[in-house]
C-alpha positions, -999 to +999 in steps of 0.1 A: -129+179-179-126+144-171-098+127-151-081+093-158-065+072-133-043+043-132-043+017-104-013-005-097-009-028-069+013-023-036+027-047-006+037-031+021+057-048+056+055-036+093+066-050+124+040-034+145+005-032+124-016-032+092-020+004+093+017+012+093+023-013+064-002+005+050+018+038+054+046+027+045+034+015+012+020+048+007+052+065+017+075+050+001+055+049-031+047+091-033+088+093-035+080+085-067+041+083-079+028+117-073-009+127-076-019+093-052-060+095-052-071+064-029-062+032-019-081-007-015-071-030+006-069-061-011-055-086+014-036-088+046-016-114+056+012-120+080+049-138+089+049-162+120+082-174+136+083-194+166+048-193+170+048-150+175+035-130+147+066-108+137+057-093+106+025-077+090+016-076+054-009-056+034-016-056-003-032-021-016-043-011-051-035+025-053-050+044-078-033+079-092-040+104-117-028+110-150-013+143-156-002+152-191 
């Protein structure tokens, strides 16, 4: 049988890294999207303030499966 997925996109925010604004999009998103299959990073990006990086950004397209 085949599977169908949908993919949406995420941003997720860290003060210490790309991987944990990675994983915490992911987290926070399986509260309520269940059945996550991968992710994509997309683009990463970052907040400067008085010339120290203090915030980390990642976009993600996360793909999960449709269950009927």
């Amino acid at each position: 049988m085949a599977q169908t997925y949908k993919v949406i996109e995420l941003v997720g925010t860290s003060k210490q890294s790309y991987e944990d604004a990675a994983a915490s999009a992911i987290t926070e998103a399986s509260k309520t999207i269940h059945d996550m299959a991968w992710f994509e990073v997309i683009e990463q990006r970052g907040r400067v303030d008085d010339g120290k990086v203090v915030e980390f950004q990642i976009k993600l397209k996360v793909a999960f499966k449709l269950v009927r």
